[in-house]
Backbone as CSV, one residue per row, in Angstrom:
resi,resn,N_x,N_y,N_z,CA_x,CA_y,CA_z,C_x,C_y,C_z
1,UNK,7.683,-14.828,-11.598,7.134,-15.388,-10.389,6.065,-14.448,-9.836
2,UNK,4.750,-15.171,-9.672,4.308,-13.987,-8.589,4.060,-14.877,-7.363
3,UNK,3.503,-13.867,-5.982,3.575,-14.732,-4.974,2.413,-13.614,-4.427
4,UNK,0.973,-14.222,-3.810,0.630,-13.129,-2.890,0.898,-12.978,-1.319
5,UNK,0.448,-11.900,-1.168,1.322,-12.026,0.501,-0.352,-11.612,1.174
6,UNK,-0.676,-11.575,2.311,-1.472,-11.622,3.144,-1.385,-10.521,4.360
7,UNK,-1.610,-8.817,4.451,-0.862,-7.791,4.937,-2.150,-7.648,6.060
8,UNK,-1.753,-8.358,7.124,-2.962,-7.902,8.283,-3.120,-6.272,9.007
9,UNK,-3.556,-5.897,8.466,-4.175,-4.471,9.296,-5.205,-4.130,10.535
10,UNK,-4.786,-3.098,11.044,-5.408,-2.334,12.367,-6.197,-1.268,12.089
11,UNK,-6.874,-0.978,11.369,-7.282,0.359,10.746,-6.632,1.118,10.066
12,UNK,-6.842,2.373,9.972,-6.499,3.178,8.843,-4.404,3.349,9.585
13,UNK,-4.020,3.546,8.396,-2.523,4.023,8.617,-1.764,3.421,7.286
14,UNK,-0.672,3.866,7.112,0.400,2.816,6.942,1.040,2.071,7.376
15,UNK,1.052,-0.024,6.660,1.813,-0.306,6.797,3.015,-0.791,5.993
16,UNK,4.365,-0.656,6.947,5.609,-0.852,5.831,5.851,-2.419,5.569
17,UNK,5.636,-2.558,4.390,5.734,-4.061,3.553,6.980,-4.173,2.885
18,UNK,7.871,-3.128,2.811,9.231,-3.052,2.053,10.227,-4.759,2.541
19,UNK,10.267,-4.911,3.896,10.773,-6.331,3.856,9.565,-7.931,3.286
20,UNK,8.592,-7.658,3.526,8.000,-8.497,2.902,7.786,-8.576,1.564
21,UNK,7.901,-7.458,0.543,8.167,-7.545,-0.525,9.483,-7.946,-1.251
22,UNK,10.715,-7.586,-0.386,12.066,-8.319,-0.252,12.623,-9.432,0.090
23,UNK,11.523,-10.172,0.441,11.744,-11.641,1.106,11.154,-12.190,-0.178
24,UNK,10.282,-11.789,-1.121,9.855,-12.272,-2.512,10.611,-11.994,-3.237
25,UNK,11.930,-11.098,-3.313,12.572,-10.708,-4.011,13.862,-11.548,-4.218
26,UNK,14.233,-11.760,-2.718,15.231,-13.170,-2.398,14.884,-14.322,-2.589
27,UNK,13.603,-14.892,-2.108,13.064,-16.637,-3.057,12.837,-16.275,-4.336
28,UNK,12.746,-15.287,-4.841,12.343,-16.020,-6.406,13.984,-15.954,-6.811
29,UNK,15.011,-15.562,-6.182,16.742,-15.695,-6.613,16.676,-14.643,-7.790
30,UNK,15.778,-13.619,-8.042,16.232,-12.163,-8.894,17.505,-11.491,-8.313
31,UNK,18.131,-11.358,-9.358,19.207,-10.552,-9.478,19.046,-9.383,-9.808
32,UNK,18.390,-9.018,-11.385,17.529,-7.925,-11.598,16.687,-7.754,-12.737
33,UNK,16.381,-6.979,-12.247,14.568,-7.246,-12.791,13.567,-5.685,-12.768
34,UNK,12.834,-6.347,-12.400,11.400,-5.434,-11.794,10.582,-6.074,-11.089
35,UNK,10.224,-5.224,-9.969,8.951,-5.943,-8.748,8.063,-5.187,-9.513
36,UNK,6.708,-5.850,-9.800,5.645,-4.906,-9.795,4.276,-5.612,-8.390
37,UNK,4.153,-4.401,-7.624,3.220,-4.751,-6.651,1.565,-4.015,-7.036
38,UNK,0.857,-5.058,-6.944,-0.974,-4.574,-7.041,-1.373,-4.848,-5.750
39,UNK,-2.255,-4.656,-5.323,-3.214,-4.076,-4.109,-4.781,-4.684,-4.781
40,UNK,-4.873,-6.049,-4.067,-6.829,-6.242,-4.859,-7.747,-5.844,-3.945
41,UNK,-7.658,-4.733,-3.553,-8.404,-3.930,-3.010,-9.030,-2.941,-3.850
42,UNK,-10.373,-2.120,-3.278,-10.842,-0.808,-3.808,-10.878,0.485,-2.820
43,UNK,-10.191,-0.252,-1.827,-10.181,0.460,-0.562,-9.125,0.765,0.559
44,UNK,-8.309,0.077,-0.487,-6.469,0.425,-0.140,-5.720,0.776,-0.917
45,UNK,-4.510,1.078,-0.572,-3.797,1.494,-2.176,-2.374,1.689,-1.526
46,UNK,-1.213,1.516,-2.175,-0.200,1.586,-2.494,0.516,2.419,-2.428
47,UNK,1.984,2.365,-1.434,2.384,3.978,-1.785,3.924,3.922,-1.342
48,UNK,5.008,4.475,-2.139,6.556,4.366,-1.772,6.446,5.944,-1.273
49,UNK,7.215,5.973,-0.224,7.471,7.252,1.162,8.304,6.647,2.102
50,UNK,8.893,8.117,2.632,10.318,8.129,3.573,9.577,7.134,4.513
51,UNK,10.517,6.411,4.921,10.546,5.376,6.113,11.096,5.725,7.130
52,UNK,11.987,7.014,7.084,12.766,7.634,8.675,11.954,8.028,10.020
53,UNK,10.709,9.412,9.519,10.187,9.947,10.451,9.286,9.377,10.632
54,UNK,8.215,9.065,11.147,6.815,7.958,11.598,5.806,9.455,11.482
55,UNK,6.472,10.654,11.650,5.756,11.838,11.596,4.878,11.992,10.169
56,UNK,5.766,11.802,9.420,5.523,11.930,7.378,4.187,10.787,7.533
57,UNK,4.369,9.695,7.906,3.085,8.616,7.595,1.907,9.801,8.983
58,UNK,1.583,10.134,9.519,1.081,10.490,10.604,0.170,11.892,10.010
59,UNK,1.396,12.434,9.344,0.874,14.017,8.316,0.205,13.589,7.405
60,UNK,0.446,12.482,6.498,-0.129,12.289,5.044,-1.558,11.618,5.599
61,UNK,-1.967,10.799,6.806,-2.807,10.288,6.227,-3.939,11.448,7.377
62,UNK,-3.288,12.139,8.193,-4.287,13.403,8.382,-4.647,14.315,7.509
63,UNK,-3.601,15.187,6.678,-4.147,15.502,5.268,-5.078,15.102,4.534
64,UNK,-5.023,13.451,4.471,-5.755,12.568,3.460,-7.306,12.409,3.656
65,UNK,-7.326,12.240,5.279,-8.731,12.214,6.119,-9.321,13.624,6.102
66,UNK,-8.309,14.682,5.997,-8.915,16.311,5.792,-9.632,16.718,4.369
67,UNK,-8.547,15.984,3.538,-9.469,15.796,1.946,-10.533,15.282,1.700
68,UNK,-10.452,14.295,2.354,-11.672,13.288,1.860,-12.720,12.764,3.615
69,UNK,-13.214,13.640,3.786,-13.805,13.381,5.243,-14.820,12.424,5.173
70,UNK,-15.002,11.625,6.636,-16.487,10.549,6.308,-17.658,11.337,6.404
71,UNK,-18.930,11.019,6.455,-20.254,11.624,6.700,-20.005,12.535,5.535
72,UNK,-20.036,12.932,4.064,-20.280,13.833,3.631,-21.355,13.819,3.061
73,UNK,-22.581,14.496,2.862,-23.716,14.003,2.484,-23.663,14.435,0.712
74,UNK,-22.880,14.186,0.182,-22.371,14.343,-0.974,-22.455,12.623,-1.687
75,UNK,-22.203,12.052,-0.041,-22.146,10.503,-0.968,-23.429,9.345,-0.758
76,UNK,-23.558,8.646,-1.892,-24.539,7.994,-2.257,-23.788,6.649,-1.686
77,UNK,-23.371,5.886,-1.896,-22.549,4.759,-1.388,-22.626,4.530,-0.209
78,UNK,-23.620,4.257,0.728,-23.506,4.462,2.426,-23.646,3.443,2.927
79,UNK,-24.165,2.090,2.477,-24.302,0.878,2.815,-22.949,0.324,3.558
80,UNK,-21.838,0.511,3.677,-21.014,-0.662,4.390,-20.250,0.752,5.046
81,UNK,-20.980,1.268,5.817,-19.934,2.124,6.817,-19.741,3.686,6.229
82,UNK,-19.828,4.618,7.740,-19.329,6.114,7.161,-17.821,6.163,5.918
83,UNK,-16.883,4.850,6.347,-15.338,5.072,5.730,-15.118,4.421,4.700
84,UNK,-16.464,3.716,4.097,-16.419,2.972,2.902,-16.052,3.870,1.502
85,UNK,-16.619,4.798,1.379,-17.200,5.542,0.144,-15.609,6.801,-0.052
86,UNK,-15.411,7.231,1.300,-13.949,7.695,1.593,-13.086,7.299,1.137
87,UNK,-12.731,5.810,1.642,-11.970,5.319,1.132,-11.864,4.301,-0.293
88,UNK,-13.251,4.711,-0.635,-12.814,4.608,-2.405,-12.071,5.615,-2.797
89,UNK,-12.576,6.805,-2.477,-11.955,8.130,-3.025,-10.624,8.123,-2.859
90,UNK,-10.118,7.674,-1.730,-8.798,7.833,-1.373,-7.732,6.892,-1.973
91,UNK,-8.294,5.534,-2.348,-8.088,4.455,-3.323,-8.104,5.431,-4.859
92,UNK,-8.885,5.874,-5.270,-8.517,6.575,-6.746,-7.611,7.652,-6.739
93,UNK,-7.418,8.169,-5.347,-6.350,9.591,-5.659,-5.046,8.812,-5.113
94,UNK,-4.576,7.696,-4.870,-3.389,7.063,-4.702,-3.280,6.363,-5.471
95,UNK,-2.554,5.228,-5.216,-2.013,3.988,-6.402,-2.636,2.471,-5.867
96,UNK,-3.184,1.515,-6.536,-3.304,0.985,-6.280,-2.007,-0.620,-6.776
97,UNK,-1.063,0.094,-7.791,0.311,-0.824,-8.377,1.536,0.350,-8.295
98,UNK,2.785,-0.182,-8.231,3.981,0.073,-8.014,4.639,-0.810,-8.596
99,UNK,5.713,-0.528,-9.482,6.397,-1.141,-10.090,7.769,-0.474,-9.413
100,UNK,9.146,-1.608,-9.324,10.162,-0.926,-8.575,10.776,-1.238,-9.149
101,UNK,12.665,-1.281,-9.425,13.654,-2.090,-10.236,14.174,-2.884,-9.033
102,UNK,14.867,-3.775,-9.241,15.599,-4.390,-8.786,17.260,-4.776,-9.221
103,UNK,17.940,-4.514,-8.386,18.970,-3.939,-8.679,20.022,-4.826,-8.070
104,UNK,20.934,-5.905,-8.638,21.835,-6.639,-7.732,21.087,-7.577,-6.565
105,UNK,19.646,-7.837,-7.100,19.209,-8.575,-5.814,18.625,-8.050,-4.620
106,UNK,18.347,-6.598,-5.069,17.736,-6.126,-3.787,16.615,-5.008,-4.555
107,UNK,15.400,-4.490,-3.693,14.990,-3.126,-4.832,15.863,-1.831,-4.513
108,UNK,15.390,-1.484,-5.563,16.041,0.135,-5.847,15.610,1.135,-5.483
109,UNK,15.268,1.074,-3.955,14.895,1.671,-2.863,15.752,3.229,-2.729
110,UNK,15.551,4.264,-2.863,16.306,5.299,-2.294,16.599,4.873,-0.659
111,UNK,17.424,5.798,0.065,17.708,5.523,1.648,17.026,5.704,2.115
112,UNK,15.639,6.564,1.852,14.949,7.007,2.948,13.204,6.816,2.122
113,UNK,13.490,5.635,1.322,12.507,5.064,1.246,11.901,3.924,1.279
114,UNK,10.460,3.315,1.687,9.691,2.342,1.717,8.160,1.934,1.363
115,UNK,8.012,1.055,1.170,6.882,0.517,0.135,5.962,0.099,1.430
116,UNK,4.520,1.237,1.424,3.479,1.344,2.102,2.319,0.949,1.558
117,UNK,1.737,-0.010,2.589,0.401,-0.335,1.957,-0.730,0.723,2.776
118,UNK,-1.436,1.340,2.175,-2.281,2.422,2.921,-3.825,2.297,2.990
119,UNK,-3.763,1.548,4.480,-5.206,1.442,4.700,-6.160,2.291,4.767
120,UNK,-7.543,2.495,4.148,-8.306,3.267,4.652,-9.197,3.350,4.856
121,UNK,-9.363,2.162,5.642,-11.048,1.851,6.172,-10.392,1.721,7.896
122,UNK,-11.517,1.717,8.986,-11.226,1.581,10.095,-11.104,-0.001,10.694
123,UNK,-11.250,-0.685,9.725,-11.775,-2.042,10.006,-10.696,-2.736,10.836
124,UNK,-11.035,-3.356,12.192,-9.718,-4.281,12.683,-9.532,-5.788,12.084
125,UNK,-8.555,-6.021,12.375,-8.388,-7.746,12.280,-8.516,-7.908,10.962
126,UNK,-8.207,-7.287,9.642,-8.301,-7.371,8.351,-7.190,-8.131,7.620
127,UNK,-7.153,-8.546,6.434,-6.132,-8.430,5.950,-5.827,-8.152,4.284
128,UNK,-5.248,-7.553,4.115,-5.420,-7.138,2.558,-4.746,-8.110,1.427
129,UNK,-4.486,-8.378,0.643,-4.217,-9.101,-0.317,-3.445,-8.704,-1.556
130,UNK,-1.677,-8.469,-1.241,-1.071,-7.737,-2.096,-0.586,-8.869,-3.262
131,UNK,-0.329,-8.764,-4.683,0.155,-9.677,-5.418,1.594,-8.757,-5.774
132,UNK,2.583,-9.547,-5.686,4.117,-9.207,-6.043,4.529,-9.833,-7.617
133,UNK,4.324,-9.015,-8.658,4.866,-9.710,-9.947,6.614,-9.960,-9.731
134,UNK,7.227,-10.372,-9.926,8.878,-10.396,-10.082,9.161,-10.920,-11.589
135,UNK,9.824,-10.290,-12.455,10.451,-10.345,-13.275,11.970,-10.419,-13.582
136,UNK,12.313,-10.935,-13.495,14.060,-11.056,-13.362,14.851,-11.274,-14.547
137,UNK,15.772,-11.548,-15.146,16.773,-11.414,-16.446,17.703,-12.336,-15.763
């Protein structure tokens, strides 16, 4: 089964898609399997991290903006915004697919983890376009 889902964003951050990828996990009636999730983006990307502290999403994507800063006159790509060309970069040093197991009908989530879609453009009112493969037995 695949199904795409429609992940509206606020600018740059993470958001947690772990129940919306689980609500595809329950209609397609998998027991177990494998989720594999893609991102048809070039300017978002994919990412499983602790879901407890809101601090961990808050650190990673200041780090991320410290790595890869806008305005660098390093980049040629300048046509659609200072955070375009950034957030390619930041799209190639993350994931843009995740593959998970599924386990008894649910994924095989550690406790203190969740499936982040990681925006990184500033853009409001967006929405990204995740595809959920499900494979089941």
């Amino acid at each position: 089964m695949n199904r795409e889902l429609r992940i509206p964003v606020q600018g740059q951050g993470l958001y947690d898609v772990t129940s919306h990828v689980a609500a595809a996990i329950k209609e397609a009636g998998a027991a177990n399997g494998l989720a594999t999730l893609f991102i048809q983006h070039t300017s978002a990307s994919l990412l499983i991290q602790e879901n407890a502290d809101p601090a961990v999403q808050v650190d990673l994507q200041n780090w991320l903006n410290r790595l890869v800063p806008e305005n660098d006159p390093l980049y040629t790509h300048v046509e659609e915004g200072p955070d375009d060309m950034p957030a390619h970069i930041k799209s190639a040093l993350t994931s843009v697919s995740l593959s998970i197991p599924i386990m008894d009908g649910a994924l095989a989530l550690g406790v203190w983890q969740g499936i982040y879609l990681w925006e990184h453009r500033h853009h409001q009112g967006a929405a990204r376009r995740l595809i959920v493969n499900i494979q089941s037995s």
